[in-house]
C-alpha positions as CSV (number, residue, x, y, z in Angstrom):
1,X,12.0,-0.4,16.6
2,X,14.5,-0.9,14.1
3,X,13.8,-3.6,11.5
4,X,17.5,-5.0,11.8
5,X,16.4,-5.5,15.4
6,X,14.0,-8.7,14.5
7,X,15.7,-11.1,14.4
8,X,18.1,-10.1,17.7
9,X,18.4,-12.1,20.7
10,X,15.8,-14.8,21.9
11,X,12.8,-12.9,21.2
12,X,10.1,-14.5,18.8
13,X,8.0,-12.4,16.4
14,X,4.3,-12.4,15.7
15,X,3.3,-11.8,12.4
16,X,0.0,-12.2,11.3
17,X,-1.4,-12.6,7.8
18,X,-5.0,-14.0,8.3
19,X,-6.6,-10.2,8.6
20,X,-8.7,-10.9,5.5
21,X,-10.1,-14.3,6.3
22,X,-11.2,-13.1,9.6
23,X,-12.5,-9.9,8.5
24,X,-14.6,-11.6,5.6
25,X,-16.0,-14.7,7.2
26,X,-16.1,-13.6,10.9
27,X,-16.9,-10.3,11.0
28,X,-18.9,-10.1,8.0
29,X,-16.7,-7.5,6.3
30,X,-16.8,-6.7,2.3
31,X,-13.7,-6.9,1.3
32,X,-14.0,-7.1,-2.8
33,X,-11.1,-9.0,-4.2
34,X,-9.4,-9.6,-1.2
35,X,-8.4,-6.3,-1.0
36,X,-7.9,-4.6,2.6
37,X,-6.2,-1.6,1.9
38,X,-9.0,0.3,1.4
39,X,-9.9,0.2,4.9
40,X,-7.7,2.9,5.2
41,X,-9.6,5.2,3.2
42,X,-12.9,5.3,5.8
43,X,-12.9,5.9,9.2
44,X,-14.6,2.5,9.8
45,X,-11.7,0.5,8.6
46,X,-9.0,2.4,10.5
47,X,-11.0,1.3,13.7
48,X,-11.1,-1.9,12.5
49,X,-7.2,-1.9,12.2
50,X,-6.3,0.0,15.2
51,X,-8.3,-2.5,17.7
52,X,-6.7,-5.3,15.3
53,X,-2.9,-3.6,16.1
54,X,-4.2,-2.6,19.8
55,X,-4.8,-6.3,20.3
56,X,-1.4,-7.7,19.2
57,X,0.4,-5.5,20.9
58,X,-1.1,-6.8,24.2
59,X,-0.7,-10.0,22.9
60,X,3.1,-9.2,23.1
61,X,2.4,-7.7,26.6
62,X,1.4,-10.6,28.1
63,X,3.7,-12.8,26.5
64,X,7.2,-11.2,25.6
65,X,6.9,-11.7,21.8
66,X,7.5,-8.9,19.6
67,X,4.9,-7.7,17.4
68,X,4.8,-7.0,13.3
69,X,2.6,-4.4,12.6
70,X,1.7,-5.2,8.7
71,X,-0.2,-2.6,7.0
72,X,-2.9,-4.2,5.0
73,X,-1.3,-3.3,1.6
74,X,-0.5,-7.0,0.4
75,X,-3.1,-6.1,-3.2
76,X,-1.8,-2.4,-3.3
77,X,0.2,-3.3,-6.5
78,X,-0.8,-1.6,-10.0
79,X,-2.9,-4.5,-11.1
80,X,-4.6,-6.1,-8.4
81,X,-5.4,-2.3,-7.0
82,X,-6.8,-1.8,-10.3
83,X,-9.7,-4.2,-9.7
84,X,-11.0,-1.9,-6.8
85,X,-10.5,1.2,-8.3
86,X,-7.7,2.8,-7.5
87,X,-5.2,4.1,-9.7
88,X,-1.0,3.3,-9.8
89,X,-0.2,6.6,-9.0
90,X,-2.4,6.6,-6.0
91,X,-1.3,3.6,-4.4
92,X,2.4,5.2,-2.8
93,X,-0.5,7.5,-1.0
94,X,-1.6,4.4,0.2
95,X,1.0,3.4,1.1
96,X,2.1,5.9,3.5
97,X,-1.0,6.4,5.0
98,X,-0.9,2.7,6.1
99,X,2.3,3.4,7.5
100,X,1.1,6.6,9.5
101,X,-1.6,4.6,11.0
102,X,0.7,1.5,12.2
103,X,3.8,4.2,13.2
104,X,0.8,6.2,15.5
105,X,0.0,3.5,17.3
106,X,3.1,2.0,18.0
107,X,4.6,5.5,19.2
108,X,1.9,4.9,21.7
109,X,3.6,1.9,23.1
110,X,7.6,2.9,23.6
111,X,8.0,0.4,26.1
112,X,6.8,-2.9,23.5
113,X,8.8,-4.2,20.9
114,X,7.0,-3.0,17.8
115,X,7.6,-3.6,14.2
116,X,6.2,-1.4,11.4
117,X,6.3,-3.5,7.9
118,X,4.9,-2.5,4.6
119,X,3.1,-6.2,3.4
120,X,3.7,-6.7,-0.3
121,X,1.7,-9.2,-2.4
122,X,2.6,-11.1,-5.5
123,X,2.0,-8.9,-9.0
124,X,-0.6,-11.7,-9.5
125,X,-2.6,-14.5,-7.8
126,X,-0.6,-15.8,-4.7
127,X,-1.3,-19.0,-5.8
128,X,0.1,-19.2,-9.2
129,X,3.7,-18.8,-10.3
130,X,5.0,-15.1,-9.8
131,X,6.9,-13.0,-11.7
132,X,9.8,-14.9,-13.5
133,X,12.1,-12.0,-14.2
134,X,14.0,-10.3,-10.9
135,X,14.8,-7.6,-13.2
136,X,11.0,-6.9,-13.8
137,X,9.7,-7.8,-9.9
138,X,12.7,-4.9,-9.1
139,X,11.0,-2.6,-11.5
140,X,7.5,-3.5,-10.7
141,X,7.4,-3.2,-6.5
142,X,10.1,-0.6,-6.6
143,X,7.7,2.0,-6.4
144,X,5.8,0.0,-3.4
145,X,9.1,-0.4,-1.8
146,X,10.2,3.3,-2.0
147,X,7.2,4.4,-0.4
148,X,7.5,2.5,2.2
149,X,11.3,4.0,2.6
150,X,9.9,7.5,2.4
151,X,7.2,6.7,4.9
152,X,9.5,5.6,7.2
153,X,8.6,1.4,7.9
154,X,10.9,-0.5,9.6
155,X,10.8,-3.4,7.1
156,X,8.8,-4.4,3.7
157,X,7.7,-8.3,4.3
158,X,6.8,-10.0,0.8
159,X,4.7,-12.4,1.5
160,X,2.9,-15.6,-0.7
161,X,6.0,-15.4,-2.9
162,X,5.2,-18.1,-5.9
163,X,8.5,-18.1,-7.7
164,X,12.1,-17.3,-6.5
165,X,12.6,-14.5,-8.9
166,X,10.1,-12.6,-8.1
167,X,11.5,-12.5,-4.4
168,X,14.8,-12.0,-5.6
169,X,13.5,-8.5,-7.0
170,X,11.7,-7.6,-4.4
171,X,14.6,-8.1,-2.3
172,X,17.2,-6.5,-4.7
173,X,14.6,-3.0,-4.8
174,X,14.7,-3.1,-0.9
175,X,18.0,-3.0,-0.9
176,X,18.6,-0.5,-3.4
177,X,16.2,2.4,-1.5
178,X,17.7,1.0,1.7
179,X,15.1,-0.9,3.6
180,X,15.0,-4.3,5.1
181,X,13.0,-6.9,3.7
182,X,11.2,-9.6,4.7
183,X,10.6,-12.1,1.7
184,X,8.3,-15.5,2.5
185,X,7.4,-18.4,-0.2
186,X,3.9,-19.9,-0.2
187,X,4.0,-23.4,-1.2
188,X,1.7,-25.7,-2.3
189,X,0.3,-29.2,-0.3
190,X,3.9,-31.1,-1.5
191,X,5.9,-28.3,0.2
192,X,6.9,-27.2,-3.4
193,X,6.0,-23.2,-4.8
194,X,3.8,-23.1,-7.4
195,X,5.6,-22.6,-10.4
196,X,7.2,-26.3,-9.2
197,X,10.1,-24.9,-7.7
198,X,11.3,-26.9,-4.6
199,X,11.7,-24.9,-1.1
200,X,14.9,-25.9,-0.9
201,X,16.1,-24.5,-4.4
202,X,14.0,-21.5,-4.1
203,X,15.7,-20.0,-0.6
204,X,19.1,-20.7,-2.3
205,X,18.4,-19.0,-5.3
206,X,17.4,-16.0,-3.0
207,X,20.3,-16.4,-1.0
208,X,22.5,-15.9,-3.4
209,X,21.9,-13.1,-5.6
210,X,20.1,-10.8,-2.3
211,X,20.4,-10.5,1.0
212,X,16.9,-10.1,2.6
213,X,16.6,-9.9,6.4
214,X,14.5,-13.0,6.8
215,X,13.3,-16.0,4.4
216,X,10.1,-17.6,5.7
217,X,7.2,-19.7,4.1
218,X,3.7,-18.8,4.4
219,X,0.4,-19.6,3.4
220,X,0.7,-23.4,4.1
221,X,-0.5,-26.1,7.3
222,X,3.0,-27.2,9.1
223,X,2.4,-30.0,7.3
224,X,2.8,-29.2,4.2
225,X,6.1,-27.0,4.8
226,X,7.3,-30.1,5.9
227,X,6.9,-31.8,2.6
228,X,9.6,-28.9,1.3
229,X,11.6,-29.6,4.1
230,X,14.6,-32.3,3.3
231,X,17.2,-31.5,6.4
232,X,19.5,-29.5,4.2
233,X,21.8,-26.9,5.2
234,X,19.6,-24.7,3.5
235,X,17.3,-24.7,6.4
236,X,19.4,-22.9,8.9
237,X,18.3,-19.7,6.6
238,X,15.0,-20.0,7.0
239,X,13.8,-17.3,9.6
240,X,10.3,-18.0,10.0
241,X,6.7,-19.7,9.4
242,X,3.2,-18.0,9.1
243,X,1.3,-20.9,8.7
244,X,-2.5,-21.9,7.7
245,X,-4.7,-23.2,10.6
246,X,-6.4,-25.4,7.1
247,X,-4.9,-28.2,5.7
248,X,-6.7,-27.4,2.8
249,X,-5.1,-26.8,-0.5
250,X,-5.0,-23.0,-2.0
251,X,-7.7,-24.2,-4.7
252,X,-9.8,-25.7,-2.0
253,X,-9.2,-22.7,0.5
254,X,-9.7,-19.4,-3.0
255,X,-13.3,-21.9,-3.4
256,X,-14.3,-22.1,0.0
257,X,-17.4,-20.7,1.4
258,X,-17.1,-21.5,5.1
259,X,-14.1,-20.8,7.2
260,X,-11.8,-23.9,8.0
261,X,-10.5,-22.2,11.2
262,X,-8.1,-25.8,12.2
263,X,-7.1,-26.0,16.0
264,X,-5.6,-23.3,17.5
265,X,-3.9,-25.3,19.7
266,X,-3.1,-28.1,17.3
267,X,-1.0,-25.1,15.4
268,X,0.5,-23.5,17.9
269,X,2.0,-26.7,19.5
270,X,3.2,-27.5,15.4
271,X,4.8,-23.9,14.8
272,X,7.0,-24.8,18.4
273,X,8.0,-27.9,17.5
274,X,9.4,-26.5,13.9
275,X,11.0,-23.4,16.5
276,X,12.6,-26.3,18.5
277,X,14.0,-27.8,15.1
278,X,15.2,-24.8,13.1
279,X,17.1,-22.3,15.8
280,X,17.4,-19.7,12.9
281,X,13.6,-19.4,13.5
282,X,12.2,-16.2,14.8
283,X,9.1,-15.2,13.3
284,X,6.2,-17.5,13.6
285,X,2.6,-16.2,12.7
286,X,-0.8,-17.2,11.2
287,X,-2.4,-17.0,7.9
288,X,-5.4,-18.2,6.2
289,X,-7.8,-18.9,8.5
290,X,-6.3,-17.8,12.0
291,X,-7.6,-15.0,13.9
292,X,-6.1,-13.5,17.6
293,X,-7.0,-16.8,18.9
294,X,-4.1,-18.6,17.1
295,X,-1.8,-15.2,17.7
296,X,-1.9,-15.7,21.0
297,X,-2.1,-19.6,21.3
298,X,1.4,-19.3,19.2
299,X,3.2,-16.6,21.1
300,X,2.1,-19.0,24.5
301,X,3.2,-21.8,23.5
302,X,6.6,-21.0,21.8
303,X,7.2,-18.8,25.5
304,X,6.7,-22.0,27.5
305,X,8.9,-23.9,24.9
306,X,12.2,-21.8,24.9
């Protein structure tokens, strides 16, 4: 599936963020730091991410949504990799191992609509203000991005974005290897990103010095996207929402010790109502706190919507 083929037609993609929560307070799973991508160095957390990917893409089965297929790289960068051990030069390796493990099962299902995405994370804490040079987020995930090229992904998706130029680098790199990216803000309980930044000024900022593919917002309830949302024109670019099932705040969620899973249907029937309001909107998904419950409660209720 060809990445410029997202956002085609009336078809709504899943993409799904929330692997770590799950994974950590459901399943029990050690992830230290936060980091995931070292699942894909044992052969217990490739099963775990092959039944994760098997799952979604019958989750697109039943219900005509196309699936994202994000490798679990979102901490592979330099210095958040760092704090689990593995080196910068190992991390394109990564990188393309992800990919080889997402491409594999996809080619299994030719007949579903499949996307293969590299997930990039912030250099730093997703919920602090990123990188505030585009020059130095170019140089920075370049590397990241060019693997991801080489290992032939269909798209690199920046997620928790906490300052415009950071995204704006990440999007200016994709476009210099060639590959289509997918760039998303976090923002913070008044709908603003952290560095202060409001929504709206932060998706024209992007818009124009890049072109990304898609401009979404994630790691936030519905409700507090809407703070950031002011019915500008600027909202017809955004492309899509991966939303928290918590209304928590990000300090209240990085200190929490039990899950705050919300109401899957609560969420779902939020994320169709902001589909019904911003026709731009393709992509919806879950974050913090959602598991396949919310996947599929989404992709149900945005089908019986359209």
């Amino acid at each position: 599936m060809l990445g410029t083929e997202i956002l085609g037609g009336d078809r709504i993609w899943l993409s799904w963020t929330g692997m770590e929560t799950d994974l950590i307070f459901n399943h029990g799973v050690d992830l230290p730091n936060f980091a995931a991508f070292p699942l894909i160095d044992n052969p217990e957390g490739r099963a775990r991410l092959r039944d994760y990917y098997e799952k979604l893409i019958q989750i697109g089965r039943d219900t005509g949504a196309g699936i994202i297929l994000d490798t679990p790289t979102w901490m592979a960068n330099p210095d958040r990799a760092m704090s689990v051990g593995y080196a910068a030069d190992d991390l394109p390796r990564v990188t393309r191992e992800a990919v080889a493990l997402a491409r594999s099962i996809s080619e299994q299902h030719p007949d579903a609509a499949i996307c293969v995405s590299v997930q990039i994370g912030p250099q730093g804490d997703g919920y602090k203000p990123g990188l505030q040079s585009a020059k130095l987020a170019a140089c920075y995930h370049g590397p990241q991005i060019a693997a991801a090229k080489e290992a032939g992904a269909d798209v690199v998706s920046a997620y928790t974005m906490g300052s415009a130029a950071e995204a704006i680098g990440i999007s200016l790199a994709a476009q210099e290897v060639g590959i289509p990216a997918i760039v998303s803000f976090a923002v913070e309980t008044d709908g603003r990103l952290a560095d202060g930044t409001t929504l709206a000024a932060a998706v024209t900022q992007l818009t124009e010095a890049a072109e990304p593919l898609a401009i979404m917002v994630n790691c936030a309830h519905p409700e507090h996207i809407a703070n950031g949302l002011d019915g500008g024109e600027w909202e017809a670019k955004l492309s899509g929402v991966v939303a928290n099932a918590s209304r928590q705040s990000h300090e209240e969620l990085d200190n929490a010790e039990v899950l705050d899973d919300g109401d899957p249907d609560e969420l779902s029937g939020q994320l169709a109502d902001l589909k019904r309001s911003h026709a731009g909107i393709r992509v919806l998904g879950g974050c913090c706190g959602t598991d396949l419950r919310h996947l599929r409660k989404i992709a149900e209720k945005v089908a019986v919507s359209m």
